[in-house]
C-alpha positions in Angstrom: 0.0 0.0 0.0 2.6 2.6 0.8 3.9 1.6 -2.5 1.1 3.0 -4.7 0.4 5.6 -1.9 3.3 7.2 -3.4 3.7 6.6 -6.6 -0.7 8.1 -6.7 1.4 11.0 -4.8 4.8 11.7 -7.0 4.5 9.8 -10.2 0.7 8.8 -11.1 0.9 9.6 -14.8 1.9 6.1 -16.9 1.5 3.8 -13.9 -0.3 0.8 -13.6 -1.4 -1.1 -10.0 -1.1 -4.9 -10.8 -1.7 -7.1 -8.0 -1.9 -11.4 -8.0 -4.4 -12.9 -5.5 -2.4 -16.3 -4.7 -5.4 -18.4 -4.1 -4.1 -19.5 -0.2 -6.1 -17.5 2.1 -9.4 -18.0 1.3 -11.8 -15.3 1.4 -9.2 -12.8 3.0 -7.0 -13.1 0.1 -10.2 -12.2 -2.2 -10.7 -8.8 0.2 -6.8 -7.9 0.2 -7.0 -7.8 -3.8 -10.5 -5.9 -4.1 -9.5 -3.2 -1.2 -6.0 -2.6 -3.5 -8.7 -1.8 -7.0 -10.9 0.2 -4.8 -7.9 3.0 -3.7 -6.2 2.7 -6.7 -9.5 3.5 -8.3 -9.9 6.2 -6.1 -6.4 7.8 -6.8 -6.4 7.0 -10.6 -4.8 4.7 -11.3 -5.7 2.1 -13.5 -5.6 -1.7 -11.8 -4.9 -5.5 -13.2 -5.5 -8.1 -11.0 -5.5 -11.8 -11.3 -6.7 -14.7 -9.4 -4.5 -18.1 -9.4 -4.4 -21.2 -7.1 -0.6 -21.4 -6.5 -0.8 -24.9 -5.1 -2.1 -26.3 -8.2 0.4 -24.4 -10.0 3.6 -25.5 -8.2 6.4 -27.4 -10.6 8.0 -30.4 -9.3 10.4 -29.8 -6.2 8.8 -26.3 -5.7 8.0 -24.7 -2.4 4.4 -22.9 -2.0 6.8 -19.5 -1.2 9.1 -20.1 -4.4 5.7 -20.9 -6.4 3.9 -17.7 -5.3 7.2 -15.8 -5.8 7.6 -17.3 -9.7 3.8 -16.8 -10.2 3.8 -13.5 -8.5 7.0 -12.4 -11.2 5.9 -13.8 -13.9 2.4 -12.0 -13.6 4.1 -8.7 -13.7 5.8 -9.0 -16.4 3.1 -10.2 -18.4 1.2 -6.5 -16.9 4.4 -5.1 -18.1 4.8 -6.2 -21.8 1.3 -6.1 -22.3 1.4 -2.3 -21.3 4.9 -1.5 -22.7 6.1 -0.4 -19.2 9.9 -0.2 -18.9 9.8 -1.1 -15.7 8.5 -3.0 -12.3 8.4 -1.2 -9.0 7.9 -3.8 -6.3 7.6 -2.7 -1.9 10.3 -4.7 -0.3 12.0 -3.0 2.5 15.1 -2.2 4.4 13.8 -5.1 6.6 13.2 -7.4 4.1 16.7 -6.8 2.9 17.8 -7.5 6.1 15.8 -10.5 6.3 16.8 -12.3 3.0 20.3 -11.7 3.7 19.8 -13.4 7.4 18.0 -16.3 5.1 20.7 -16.6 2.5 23.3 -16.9 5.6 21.8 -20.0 7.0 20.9 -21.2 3.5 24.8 -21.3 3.3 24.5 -19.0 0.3 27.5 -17.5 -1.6 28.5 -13.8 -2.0 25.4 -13.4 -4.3 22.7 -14.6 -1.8 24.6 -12.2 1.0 23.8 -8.9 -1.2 20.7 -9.1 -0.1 17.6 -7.2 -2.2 18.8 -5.3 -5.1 17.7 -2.4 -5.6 17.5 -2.6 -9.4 18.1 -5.3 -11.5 17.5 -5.6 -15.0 13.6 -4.6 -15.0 12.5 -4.4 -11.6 13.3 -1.9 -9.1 12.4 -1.5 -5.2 12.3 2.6 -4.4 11.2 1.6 -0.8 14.0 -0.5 -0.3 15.8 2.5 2.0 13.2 2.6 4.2 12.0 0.8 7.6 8.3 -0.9 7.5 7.8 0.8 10.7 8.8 4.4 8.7 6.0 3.6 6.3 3.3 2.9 8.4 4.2 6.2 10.4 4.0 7.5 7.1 0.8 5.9 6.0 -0.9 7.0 9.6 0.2 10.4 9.0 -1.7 10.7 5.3 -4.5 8.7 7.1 -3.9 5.8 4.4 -5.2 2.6 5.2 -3.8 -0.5 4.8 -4.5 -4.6 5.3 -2.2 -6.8 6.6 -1.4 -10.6 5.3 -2.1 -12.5 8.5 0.2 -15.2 7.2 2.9 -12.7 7.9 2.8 -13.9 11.6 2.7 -17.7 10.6 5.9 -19.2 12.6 5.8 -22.3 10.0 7.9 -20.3 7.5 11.0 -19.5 8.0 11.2 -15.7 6.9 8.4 -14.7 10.1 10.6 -16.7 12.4 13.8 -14.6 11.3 11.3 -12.0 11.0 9.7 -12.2 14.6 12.3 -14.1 16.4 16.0 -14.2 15.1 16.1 -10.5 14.7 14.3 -9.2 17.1 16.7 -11.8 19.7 19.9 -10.3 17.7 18.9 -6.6 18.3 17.7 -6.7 22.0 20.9 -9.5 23.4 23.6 -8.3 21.3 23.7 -5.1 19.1 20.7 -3.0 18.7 22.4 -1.5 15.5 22.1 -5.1 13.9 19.9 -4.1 10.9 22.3 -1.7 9.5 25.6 -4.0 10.1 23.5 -6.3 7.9 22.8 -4.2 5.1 26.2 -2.6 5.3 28.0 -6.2 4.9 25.3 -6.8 2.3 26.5 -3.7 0.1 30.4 -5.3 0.8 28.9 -8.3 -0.4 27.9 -6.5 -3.6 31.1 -5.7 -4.4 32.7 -9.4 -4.2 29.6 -10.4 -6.5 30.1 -8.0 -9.4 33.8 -9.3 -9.3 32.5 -13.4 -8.6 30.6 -12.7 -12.3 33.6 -10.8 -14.2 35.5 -13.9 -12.8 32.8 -16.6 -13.9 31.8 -14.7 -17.5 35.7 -15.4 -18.2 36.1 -19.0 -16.5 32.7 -19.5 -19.1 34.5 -18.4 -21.7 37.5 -20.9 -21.4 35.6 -24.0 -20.4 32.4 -24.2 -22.0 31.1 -26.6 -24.7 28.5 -26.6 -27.2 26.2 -29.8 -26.9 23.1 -30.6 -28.3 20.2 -31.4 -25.4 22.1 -29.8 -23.0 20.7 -26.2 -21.4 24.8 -25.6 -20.3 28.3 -27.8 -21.0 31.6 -27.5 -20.1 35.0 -29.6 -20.5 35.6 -31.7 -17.0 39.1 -31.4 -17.4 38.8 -27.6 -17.7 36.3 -28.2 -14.2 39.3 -30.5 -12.4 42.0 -27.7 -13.3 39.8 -25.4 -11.1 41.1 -24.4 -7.7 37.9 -25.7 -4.8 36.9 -21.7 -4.7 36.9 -21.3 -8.0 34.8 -24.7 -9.1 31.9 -23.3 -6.2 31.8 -20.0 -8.2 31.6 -21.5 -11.2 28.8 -24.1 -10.1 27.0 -20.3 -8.7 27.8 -18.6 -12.3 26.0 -21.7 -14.2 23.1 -21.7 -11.6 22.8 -17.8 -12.0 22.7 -18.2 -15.8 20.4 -21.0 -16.0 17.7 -19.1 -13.3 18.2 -22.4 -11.2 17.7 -22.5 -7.5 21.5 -21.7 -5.4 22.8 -24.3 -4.1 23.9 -25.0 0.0 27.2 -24.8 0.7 26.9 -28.9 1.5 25.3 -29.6 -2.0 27.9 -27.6 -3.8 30.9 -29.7 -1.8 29.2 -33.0 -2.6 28.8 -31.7 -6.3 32.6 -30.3 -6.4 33.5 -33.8 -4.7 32.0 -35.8 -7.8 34.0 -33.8 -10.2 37.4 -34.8 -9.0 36.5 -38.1 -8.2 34.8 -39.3 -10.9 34.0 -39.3 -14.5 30.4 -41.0 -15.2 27.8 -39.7 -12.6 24.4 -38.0 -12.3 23.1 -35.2 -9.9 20.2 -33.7 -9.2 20.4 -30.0 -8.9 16.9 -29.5 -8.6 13.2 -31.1 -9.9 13.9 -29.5 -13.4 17.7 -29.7 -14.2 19.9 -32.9 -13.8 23.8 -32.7 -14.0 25.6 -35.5 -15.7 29.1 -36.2 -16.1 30.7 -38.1 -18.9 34.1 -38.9 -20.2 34.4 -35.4 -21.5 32.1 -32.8 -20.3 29.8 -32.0 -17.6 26.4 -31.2 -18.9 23.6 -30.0 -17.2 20.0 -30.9 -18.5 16.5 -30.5 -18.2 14.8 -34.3 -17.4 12.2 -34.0 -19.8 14.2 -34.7 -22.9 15.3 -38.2 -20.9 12.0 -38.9 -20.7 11.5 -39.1 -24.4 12.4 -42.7 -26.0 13.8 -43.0 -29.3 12.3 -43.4 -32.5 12.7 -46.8 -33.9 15.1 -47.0 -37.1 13.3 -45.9 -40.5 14.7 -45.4 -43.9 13.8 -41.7 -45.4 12.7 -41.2 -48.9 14.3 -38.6 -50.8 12.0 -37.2 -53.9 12.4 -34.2 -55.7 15.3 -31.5 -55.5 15.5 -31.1 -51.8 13.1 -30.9 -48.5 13.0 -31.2 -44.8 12.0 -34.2 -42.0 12.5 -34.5 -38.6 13.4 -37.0 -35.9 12.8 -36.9 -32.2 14.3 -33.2 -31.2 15.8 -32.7 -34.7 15.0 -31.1 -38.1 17.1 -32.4 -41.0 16.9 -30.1 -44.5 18.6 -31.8 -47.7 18.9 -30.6 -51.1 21.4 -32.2 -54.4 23.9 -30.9 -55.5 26.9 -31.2 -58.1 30.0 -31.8 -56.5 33.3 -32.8 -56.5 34.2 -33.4 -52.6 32.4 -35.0 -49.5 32.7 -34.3 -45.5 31.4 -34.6 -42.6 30.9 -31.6 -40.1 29.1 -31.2 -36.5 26.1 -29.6 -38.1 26.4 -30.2 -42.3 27.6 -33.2 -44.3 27.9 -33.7 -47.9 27.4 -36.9 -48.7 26.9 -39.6 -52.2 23.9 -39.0 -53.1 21.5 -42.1 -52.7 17.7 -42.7 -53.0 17.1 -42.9 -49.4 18.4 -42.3 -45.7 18.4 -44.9 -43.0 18.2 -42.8 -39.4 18.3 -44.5 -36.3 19.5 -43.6 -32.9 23.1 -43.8 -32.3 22.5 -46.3 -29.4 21.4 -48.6 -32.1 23.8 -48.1 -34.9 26.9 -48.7 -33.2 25.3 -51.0 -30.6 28.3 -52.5 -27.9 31.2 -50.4 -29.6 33.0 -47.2 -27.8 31.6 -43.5 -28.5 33.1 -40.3 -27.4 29.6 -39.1 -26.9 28.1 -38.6 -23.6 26.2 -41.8 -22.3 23.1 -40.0 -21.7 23.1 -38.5 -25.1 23.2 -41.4 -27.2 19.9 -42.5 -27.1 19.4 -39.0 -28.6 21.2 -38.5 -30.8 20.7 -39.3 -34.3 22.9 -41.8 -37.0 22.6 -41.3 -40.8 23.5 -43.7 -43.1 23.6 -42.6 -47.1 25.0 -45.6 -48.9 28.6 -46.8 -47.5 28.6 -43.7 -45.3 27.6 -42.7 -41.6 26.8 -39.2 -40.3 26.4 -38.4 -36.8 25.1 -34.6 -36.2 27.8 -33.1 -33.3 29.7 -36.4 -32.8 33.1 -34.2 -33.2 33.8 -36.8 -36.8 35.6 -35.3 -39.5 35.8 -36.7 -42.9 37.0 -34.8 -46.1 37.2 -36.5 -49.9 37.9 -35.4 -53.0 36.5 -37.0 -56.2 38.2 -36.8 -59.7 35.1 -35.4 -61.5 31.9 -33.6 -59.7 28.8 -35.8 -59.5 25.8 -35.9 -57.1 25.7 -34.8 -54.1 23.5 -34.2 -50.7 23.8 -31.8 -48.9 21.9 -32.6 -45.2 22.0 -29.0 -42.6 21.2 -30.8 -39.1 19.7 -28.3 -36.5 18.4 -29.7 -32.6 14.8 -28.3 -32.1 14.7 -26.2 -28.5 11.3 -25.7 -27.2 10.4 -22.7 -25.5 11.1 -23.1 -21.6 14.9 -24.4 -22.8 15.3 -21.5 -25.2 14.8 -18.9 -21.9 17.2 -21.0 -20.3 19.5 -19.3 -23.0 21.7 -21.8 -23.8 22.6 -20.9 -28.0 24.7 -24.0 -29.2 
């Protein structure tokens, strides 16, 4: 409420009130949302609101906070695309700050989970973020402003009401009454060590990452072992960070670090949606849904006319003749003899009990094309060059892995 209180006050023209009704408490819930129209119909300013059931909406491994806090996010930006805002203002507080940091602390978060609450990043912003919630209701009582409060706030089952109601309040009165601001303070120090943790990771990136068909993020495990222990937690926080995944505890990222060094064929589970699995080679983290898909049984594919397009499992295959006087393989075109038909099959089945450089739990996914007396696997890392005496027929297959959308966010560009 203090929130739109001041932007109806200092900034009304161009804004828009949007507020989510999370479906979890009942008919309260239902009042808090139709109270927020009614003022911000009184100061005018126009109002979108939604109602959604978050527990029917939570994805596999999610919490009813983390749900409601995805919902809630993804909900204002819909407001905010739909409205071509450049910006959303959300109310968290100098406590809340002071809270999340106290949260990331026993989380065993790393230097990014210590900053605390931003006060801008990318889109979203939090002007209120400098001051106390006590300040604002003074503030509020002064403009005689009314206000509702979320009775759920005062719910000791989650965590952030008993750091709210009991950690901090025991920190300020038995050992330093100045406790909030130490906080912040070390929060902002904390700010500086992350801006230099992600110059650090955007170059580590740069040297050890591999492109890899399936996978939302790869890297070399002999690039991973070279890695000093601070440096392999800080790049295990960079990938998290760039794939929007959920931080890891300081115990998860030891046990994950410990796997690394130890061995070379292994699978963890970094949350419900994302899977991390070690090969020979590489390290590759991906989302279980593609596992779940079986492979297509071997077929032989017609080839009629000039040239044209088919598909297989997560891949699109486009073909077209040519005259030419030299063949090759490559990770994502070959130019092969050309022959009357294609036999595809899944790699697992091709070469069926001999050794492959690629990953275990990419084989069953990756596809094998035989044209005539030759094979073409799409991103095995095989090279072939020939050169004939005289130009004759060619084909010319372009092999490109089909993302769908929630891995394209995950912004992973091979």
């Amino acid at each position: 409420m203090a929130l739109l209180w001041f932007f109806a006050t200092f900034w009304k023209k161009g804004c828009i009130a949007a507020h989510l009704e999370h479906g979890i408490r009942g008919e309260a819930s239902r009042k808090d949302a139709q109270f927020v129209e009614k003022l911000a119909g009184e100061w005018g300013i126009p109002f979108r609101g939604v109602s959604l059931c978050v527990p029917d909406l939570l994805q596999q491994g999610e919490s009813l906070e983390e749900g409601a806090r995805r919902l809630r996010y993804e909900f204002f930006e819909e407001v905010r695309l739909s409205s071509d805002a450049w910006g959303t203002a959300t109310a968290h507080t100098s406590d809340d700050a002071a809270e999340t940091f106290l949260l990331n602390l026993l989380r065993g978060s790393g230097p990014r989970g210590l900053t605390g609450i931003p006060e801008r990043r990318e889109r979203i912003f939090r002007p209120l973020l400098q001051f106390s919630r006590e300040f604002l209701r003074k503030l509020l009582k002064l403009h005689h402003v009314p206000w509702r409060e979320d009775e759920t706030n005062e719910d000791p089952s989650y965590l952030r009401n008993k750091v709210r109601h009991q950690l901090l309040p025991l920190l300020r009165e038995e050992y330093n009454k100045g406790i909030k601001r130490h906080l912040l303070a070390l929060a902002g120090d904390m700010e500086i060590l992350r801006e230099r943790e992600e110059d650090l990771f955007r170059s580590l990136e740069s040297l050890g990452r591999r492109a890899l068909p399936m996978a939302s993020f790869s890297c070399s495990l002999a690039f991973l072992r070279s890695l000093r222990a601070d440096s392999l937690s800080l790049f295990f926080r960079g990938v998290g960070r760039k794939l929007g995944l959920k931080t890891l505890d300081r115990v998860r990222t030891e046990n994950l670090a410990h796997l690394v060094r130890t061995s070379s064929r292994w699978c963890f589970q970094w949350q419900g949606n994302m899977f991390v699995f070690c090969s020979s080679r590489c390290i590759s983290w991906v989302m279980p849904d593609i596992l779940m898909e079986h492979g297509s049984a071997s077929s032989f594919i017609p080839l009629s006319g000039a040239e044209g397009v088919f598909t297989w499992k997560r891949w699109s295959f486009h073909w077209k003749k040519e005259q030419t006087d030299r063949f090759f393989l490559g990770e994502t075109q070959a130019l092969l003899p050309f022959e009357e038909e294609i036999l595809l099959c899944p790699l697992t089945k091709m070469f069926k009990g001999r050794k492959s450089t690629t990953p275990w739990w990419l084989e069953p996914h990756l596809p094998v094309l035989r044209c005539g007396e030759r094979t073409w696997t799409p991103w095995s890392g095989e090279r072939y060059h020939k050169r004939e005496d005289r130009p004759c027929c060619g084909l010319r297959i372009f092999a490109r892995e089909i993302r769908i959308p929630a891995e394209e966010e995950l912004g992973n560009e091979l």
